[in-house]
Each structure stands twice: as structure tokens, then as C-alpha cells.
C-alpha positions as MATLAB code, in Angstrom:
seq = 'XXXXXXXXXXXXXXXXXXXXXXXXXXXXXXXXXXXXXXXXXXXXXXXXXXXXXXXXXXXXXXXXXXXXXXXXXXXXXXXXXXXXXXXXXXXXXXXXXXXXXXXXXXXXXXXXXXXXXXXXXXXXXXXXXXXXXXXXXXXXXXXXXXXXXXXXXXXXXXXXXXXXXXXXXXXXXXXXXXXXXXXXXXXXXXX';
ca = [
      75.400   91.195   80.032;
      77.890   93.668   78.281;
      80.972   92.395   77.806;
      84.182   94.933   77.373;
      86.017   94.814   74.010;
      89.318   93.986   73.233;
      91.306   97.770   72.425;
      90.191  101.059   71.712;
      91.986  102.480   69.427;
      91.863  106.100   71.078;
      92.554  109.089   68.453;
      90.335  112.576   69.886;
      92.018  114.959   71.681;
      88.895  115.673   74.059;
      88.923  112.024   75.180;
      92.598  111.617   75.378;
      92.390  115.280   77.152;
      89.722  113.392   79.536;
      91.345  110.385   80.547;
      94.322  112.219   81.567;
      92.935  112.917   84.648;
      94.748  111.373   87.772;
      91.615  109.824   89.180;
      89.350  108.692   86.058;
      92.904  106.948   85.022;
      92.704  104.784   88.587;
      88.838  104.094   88.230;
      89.423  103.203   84.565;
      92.106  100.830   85.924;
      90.573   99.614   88.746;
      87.370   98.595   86.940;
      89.532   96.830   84.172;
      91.365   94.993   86.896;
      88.267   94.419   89.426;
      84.939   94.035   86.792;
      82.240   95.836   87.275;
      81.979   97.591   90.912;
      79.247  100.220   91.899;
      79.935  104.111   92.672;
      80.493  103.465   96.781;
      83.461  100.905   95.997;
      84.893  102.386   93.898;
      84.765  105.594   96.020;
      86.155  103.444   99.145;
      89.198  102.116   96.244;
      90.299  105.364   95.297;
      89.861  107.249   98.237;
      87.352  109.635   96.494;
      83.923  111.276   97.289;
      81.146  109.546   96.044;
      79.855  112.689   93.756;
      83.695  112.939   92.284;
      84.239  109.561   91.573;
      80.455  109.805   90.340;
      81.657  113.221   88.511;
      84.618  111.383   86.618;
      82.754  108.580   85.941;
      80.423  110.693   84.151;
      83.368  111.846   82.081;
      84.108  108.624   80.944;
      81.230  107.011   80.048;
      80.877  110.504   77.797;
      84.117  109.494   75.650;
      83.290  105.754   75.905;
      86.031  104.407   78.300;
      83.014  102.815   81.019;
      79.620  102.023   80.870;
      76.810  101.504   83.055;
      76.095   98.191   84.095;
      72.840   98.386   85.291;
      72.034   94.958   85.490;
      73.857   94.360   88.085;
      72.000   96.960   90.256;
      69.754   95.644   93.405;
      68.041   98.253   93.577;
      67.350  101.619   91.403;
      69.848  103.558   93.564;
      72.382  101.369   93.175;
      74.638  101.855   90.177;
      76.849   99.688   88.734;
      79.906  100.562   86.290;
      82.491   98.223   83.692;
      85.412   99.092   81.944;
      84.063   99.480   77.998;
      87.328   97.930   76.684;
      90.116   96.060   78.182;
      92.780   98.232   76.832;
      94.005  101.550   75.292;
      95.735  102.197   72.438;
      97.044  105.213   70.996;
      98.945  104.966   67.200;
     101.602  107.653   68.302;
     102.818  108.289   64.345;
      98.864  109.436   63.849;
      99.145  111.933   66.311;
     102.685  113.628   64.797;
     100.400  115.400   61.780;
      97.838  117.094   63.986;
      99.011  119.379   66.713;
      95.810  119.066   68.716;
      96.008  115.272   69.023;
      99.962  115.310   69.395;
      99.482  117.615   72.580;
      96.913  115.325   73.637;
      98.542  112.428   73.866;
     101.530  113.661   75.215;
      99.512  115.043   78.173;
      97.570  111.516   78.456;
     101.206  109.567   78.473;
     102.503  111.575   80.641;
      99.756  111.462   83.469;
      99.819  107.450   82.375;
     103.928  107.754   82.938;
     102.733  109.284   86.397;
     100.380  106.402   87.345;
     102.896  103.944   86.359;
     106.006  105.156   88.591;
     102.824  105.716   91.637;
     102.379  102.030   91.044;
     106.079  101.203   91.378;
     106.607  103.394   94.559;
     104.196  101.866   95.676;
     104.989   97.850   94.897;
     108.626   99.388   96.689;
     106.814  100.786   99.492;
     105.503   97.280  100.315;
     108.081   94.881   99.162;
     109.728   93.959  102.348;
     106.488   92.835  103.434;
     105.943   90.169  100.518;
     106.464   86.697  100.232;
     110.169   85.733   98.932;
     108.586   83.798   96.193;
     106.841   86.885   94.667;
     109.965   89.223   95.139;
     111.777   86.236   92.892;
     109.579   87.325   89.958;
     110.173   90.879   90.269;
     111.858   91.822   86.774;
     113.383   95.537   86.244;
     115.906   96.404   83.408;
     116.511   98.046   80.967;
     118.676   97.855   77.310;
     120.048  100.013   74.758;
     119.127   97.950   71.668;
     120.851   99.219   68.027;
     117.653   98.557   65.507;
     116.192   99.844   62.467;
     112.772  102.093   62.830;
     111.466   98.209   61.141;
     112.677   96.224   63.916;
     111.858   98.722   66.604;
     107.825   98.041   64.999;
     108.534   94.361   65.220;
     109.894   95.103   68.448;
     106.926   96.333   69.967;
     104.705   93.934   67.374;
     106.276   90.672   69.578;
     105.946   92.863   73.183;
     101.976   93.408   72.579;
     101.988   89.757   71.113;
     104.327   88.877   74.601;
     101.274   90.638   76.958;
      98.458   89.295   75.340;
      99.827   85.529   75.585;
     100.260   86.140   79.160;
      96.926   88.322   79.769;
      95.360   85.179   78.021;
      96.856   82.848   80.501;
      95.721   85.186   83.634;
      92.798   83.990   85.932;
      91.830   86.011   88.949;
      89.474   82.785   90.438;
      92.984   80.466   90.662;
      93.655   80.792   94.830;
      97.312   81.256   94.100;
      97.112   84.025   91.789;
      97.749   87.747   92.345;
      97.828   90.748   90.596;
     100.866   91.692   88.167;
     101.853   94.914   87.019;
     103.584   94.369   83.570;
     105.086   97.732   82.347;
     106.775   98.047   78.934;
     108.203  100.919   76.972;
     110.560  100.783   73.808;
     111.537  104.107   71.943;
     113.883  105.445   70.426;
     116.922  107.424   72.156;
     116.484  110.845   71.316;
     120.048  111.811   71.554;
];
């Protein structure tokens, strides 16, 4: 069996350009968060047609965000897909020299930025409806921080270094875990 690896360290245009799609960024997601799951779930998940989730999966698996898992397959109709890598990472000061990859990314962080405030609408959509003890948890802020562009990387150096302790700690199989949405951003003001 396949395992996924750690990051991909993203830098093309035509694969940023590709994942910026609305739907391959929720089967990307929901295969990271779910494991492996075959074409028919995942169309049931995301509400899609089996040829265009089996379309956009096709799209992935060409830049190297999924692969096939065909081990998992009961039959040879059946067909299985992972997540190739747990995460995404983009070095944003790479992307400033080349105007390609700077458009890119902007258009992938912005459909990302899109997914992100679906996700919230949707956790406020339901919240009334959760258990006390998981509304306790709920964090939302924000600060206006006065740092150097140094701090600002150590910043974001002890954020990753934050998510990975706790994406370490995570365990689906415990019966009293659920699913956590941890959303971070730190930048500087532009004004």
C-alpha cells in the first residue's frame, strides 16, 4: 500500500491553475480527510456526477495531487482513489519573480479563501445544533501584531510547527473524536 507524503511543495502554474477548481479542491480535501474512497462516494460526498468527479479526478492525478489506489478495488470496475500528499504548500516569495506562477497562485488562494469561508458558513449554519461542549472550543479572532518581516517568518515557522503538533496528536478511530477545521492566516497589512 501507497502511503501519502508529508507536503508538496507546489510551484507550476498549470497545477496550481488545476487545483483551483471548486470541486477537485473538495475531493482533494475530502480524500485527505476520509483515506482512500472510490469514484461513487466520493460522487455521493460532493454532490457530483460520477463522470465529473471521475473528470476532476483525472485532473489531479495528472499534476500529482491523488493517485489510484487500486488495491483496494473488489473488482476491476471498481476504482479506488488517495490523497498523494497530506498537505499543500506554496512558497509565496517564489512566486513574486514570475508572473505566470504569481497569477497562479493568487487564483489557487483565492478559490482556497472561497472553500475556507464555505466551510465556516457552513460550521455557522449548523452550530445551534451541536453539543455545548464542542461550541466551547470554537476559537475565532483576530490581532494586529507590530513585527519585523523576521518575526512575521518565525511567526508562521511556530503556526506550521503549532498544526503539525496537533495533526500529530489527531486520531479519527478514538470514539470521541471529530473533525476540526483549523484555519490560519498571518500577513502583512497592506495599508
Amino acid at each position: 500500500m501507497t502511503e501519502e507524503e508529508p507536503i508538496l511543495r507546489l510551484s507550476d502554474p498549470r497545477a496550481m491553475r488545476a487545483l483551483a477548481h471548486p470541486t477537485r479542491l473538495r475531493l482533494l480535501g475530502e480524500l485527505r480527510l476520509r483515506g482512500p474512497q472510490t469514484v461513487g462516494t466520493l460522487s455521493e460526498i460532493v454532490d457530483e456526477a460520477v463522470g465529473s468527479v471521475s473528470y476532476h479526478l483525472g485532473k489531479l492525478a495528472e499534476h500529482g495531487f491523488v493517485r489510484e489506489a487500486p488495491e483496494l478495488a473488489r473488482n476491476r470496475r471498481e476504482r479506488w482513489w488517495r490523497a498523494a500528499h497530506a498537505r499543500t504548500n506554496l512558497e509565496l516569495v517564489e512566486m513574486l519573480a514570475d508572473p505566470e506562477r504569481k497569477a497562479a497562485s493568487d487564483l489557487l488562494r483565492r478559490a482556497v479563501l472561497d472553500r475556507y469561508v464555505e466551510r465556516l458558513r457552513s460550521y455557522l449554519d449548523a452550530e445551534a445544533t451541536l453539543d455545548p461542549e464542542w461550541v466551547r472550543g470554537t476559537a475565532n479572532s483576530d490581532s494586529w501584531l507590530h513585527l519585523t518581516s523576521e518575526e512575521l517568518v518565525e511567526l508562521r515557522a511556530d503556526l506550521e510547527a503549532l498544526a503539525a503538533r496537533w495533526h500529530a496528536r489527531s486520531d479519527a478511530d478514538r470514539p470521541d473524536a471529530r473533525t476540526v477545521t483549523l484555519i490560519y492566516h498571518a500577513f502583512r497589512d497592506p495599508r
